[in-house]
N, C-alpha and C positions, 0 to 999 in steps of 0.2 A: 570506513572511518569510525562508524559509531564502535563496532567491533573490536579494532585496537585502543578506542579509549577506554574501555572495561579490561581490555586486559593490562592496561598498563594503570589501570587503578587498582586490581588484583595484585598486582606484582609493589605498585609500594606499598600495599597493605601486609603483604607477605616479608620485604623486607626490615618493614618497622617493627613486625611483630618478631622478626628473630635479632634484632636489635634489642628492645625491651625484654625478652627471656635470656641474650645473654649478660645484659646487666642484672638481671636478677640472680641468675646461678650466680657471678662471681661475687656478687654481694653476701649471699647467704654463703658462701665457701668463705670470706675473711670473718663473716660473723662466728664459722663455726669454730675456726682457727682461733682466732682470739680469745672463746670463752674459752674451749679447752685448756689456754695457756693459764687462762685467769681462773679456772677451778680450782678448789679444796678439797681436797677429801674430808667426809662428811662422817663422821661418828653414830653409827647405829643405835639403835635401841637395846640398852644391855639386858632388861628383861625378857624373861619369855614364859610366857603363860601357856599353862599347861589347856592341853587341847578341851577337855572337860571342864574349864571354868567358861569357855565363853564369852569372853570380855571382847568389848571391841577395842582395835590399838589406842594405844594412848598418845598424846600430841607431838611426842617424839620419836614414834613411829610415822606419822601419819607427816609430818614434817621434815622425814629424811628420807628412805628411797623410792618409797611409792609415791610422795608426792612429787618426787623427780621422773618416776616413770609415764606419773598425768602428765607433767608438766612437756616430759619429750616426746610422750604423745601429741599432746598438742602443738607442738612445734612440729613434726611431722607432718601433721595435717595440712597447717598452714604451709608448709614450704612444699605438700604434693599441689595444695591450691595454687599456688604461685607460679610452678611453673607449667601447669597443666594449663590454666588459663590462656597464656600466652600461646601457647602451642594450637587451641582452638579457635585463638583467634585468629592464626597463622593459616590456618588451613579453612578461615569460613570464608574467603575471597573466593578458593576456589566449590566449596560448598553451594555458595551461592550460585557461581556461575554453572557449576553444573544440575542446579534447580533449573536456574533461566531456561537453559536450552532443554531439561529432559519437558518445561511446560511447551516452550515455545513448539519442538517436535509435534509435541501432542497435541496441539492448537494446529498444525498445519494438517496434520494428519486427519481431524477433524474436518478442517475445512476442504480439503483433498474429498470426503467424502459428499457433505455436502453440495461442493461444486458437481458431482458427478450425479446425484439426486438431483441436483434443478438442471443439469443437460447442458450445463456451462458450453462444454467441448463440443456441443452440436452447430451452436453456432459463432465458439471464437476459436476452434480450432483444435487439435488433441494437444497439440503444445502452444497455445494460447499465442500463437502468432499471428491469428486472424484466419478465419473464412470464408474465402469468396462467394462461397455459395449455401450461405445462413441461413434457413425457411424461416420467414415470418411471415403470417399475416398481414397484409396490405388493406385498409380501410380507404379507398379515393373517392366514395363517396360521390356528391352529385356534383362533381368537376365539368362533367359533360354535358350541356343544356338541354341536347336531344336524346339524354340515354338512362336509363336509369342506374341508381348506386347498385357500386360493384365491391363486393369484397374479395380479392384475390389473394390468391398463394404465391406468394410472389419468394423471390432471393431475393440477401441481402448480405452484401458486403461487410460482415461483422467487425468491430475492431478489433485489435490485436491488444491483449492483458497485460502479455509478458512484462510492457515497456508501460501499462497505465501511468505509471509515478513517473513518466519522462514528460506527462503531459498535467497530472493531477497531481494537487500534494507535492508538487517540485521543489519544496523548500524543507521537507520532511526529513531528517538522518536518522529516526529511528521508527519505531511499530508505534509508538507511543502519541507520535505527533500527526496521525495520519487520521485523519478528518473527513476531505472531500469524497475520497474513494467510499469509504465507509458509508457516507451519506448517499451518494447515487444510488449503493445497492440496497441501500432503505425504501429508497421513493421511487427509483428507477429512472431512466434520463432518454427520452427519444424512443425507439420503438422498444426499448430494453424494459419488460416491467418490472416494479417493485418489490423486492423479496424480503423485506423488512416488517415485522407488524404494522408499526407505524405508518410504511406507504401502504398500507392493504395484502401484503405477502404473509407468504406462508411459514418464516422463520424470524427468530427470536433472536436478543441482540448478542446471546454469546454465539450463534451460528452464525450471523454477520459480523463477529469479529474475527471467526477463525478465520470464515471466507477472507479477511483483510492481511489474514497472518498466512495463509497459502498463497494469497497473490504476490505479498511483498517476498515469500522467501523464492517465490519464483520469478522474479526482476530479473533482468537482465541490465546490462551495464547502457549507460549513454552511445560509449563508441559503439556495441553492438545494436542499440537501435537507427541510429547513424547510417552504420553500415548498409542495414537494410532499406532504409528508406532509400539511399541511395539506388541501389539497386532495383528496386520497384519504380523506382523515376527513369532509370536507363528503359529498361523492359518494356514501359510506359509508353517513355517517349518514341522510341521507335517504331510501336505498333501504331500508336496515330501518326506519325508521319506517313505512312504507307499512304491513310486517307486524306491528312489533312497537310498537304509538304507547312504551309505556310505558320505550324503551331507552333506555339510559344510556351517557355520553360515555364514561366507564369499558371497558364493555362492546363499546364498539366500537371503541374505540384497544385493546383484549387480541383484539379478534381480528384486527386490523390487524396488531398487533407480537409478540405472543405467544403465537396459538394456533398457529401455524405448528409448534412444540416442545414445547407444553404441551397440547394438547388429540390425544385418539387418534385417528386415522383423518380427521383435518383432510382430506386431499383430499375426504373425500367430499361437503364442499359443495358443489361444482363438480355432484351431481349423477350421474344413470346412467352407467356405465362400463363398460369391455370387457373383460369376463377373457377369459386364454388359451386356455381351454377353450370356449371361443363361446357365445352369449348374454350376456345383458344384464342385468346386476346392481346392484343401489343399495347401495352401501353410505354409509351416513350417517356423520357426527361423532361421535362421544363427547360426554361432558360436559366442558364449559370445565373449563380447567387438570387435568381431572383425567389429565393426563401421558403424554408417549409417548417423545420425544428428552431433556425436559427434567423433571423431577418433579411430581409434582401438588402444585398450589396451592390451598390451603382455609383457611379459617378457622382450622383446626387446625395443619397444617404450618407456615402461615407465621406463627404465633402460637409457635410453640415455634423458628422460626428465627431471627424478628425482632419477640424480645418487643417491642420499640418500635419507633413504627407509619416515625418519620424512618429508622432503620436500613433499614427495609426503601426507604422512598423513594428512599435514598441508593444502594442494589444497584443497583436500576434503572437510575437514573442510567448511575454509573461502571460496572456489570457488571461479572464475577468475577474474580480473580485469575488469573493465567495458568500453564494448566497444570491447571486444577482441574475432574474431571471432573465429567462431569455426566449423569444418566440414565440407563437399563441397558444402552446403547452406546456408552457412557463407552470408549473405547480413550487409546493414549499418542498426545499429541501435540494430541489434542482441544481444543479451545478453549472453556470455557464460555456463562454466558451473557454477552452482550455488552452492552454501555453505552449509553441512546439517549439522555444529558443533550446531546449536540449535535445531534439533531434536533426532541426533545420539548421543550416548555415546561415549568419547573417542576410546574403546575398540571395539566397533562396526564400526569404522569407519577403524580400522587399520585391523582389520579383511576381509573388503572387499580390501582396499588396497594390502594385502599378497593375495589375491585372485587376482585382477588383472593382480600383477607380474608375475605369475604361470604360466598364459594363454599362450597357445604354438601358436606363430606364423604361423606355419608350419601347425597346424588345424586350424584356422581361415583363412589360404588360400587354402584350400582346399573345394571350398565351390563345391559342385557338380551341375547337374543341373537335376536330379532325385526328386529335393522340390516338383515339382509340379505334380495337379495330379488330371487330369479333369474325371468325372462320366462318364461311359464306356469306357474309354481308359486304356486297360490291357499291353503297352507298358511299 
């Protein structure tokens, strides 16, 4: 959309302008028509001074065809001015636009480099679709009463770029209006760090804008993030059915879209992983929603945040206001939660919703400290 409104601003600029140049030609073509009818023939200077005197013309020279000569010189001028202008202006619509795009290019190409310097592709994927298997560092820290802090190497299910604006910045039509995104990759949002001076990174804000101008020219469309999502919920769902007959759609669009933030130690799905200190450790998930980047979600909480059940479907949706922290590494700049009304279906959205509400308190604090579970230790 933003796209065809530039060009169809190009296009009346281009036909206004061949409007006004050709009222000007026919204007100047009756002006020339006319004096000619209305000329005299003009009576020269009957003297003529011999080359050796040197005199300059006298006022009836200078008054008869040379100064008709200044005179259609300057009419000349004015009439290349006239209609040269118009023509310029006729062709700055497209001038213009093919500034935009030779900067725009150049700013994606820029940030194409960029991204490939901070290792974007390592962990959301070579075509920014997401990567299941991210490396990050994992900090869990003294979760375990009888064990000491562990920093592990852990995977992590990165998210996918292509579709960022299906969740951030959802109200944005052009490069111009785009805020949220931009701001995350300043300050960083979750395990993703900061790449902006400002949040403590290593680039400067015209590399964080290009970054912004590579992402957006690599978006992909609503239906196709749609599509996908769909698809990941099929594949999904049927791998847990194998273990669990009794799952619900709910239950598996929240860990699809929300346990990535609301559930603790989410990498440890993935399964045994490598801490720094060597061997081989399992550390498991926590209890759904009960919170790590983003709040725990319960019965309880989200009954006192959204006594009615549409407010809460409605968050979901549009996600939080901007600027509005969220979870106990809430820093400035942070982006809360985000909006998946352009990827989810109405009915998929209220489905995890009733699944959130569900969620027993009373199991999410019961988190024990038996998760972990180092190679040769039979305790």
């Amino acid at each position: 959309m933003p796209e065809l409104s530039h060009m169809l601003a190009v296009s009346t600029e281009r036909s206004v302008a061949i409007v006004l140049l050709a009222v000007v030609v026919v204007g100047w073509a009756i002006y020339v028509f006319v004096n000619i009818r209305q000329a005299k023939a003009e009576a020269g200077s009957e003297i003529e001074l011999a080359p050796n005197r040197g005199n300059l013309p006298d006022d009836e020279e200078l008054e008869g065809r040379r100064l008709e000569k200044v005179q259609a010189f300057g009419v000349l001028m004015l009439l290349i001015m006239a209609l040269v202008l118009p023509v310029y202006w006729m062709l700055e619509g497209g001038r213009r636009s093919g500034a935009e795009t030779s900067f725009s290019e150049a700013a994606v190409s820029r940030g194409e480099a960029v991204a490939t310097a901070a290792e974007c592709f390592d962990c959301h994927g070579a075509d920014l679709g997401g990567a299941r298997f991210a490396p990050v560092v994992l900090d869990i820290g003294h979760q375990f009463s009888d064990k000491e802090s562990f920093v592990v190497n852990t995977t992590w299910e990165a998210p996918s770029l292509d579709d960022v604006f299906t969740r951030f910045d959802t109200d944005a039509e052009t490069l111009d209006e785009v805020s949220e995104v931009r701001q995350i990759l300043v300050y960083g949002r979750g395990v993703m760090p900061a790449w902006g001076l400002e949040g403590g990174g290593p680039y400067n804000d015209q590399q964080i804008d290009d970054l912004v101008a590579w992402l957006w020219d690599n978006r992909i469309t609503d239906e196709e993030a749609q599509a996908r999502a769909a698809a990941r919920y099929e594949t999904e769902f049927a791998a847990q059915r194998e273990t669990n007959p009794a799952v619900t759609q709910g239950e598996v669009l929240f860990d699809l879209h929300c346990a990535r933030c609301h559930t603790p130690r989410w990498p440890g799905r993935g399964g045994a992983q490598l801490p720094n200190n060597g061997g081989t450790i399992e550390v498991l998930p926590g209890p759904d929603g009960a919170g790590r980047y983003g709040p725990a979600l319960n019965s309880v909480s989200l009954q006192r945040l959204f006594p009615e059940f549409e407010d809460h479907v409605s968050f979901i949706s549009t996600g939080a206001a901007d600027n509005v922290a969220f979870g106990q590494f809430a820093r400035l700049g942070n982006y809360g939660m985000p909006g998946f009304g352009r990827v989810l279906s109405e009915r998929e959205i209220r489905a995890i919703a009733a699944y959130e509400r569900n969620l027993d308190p009373q199991r999410q604090a019961a988190v024990g400290f038996d998760l972990l579970h180092e190679a040769g230790d039979d305790e």
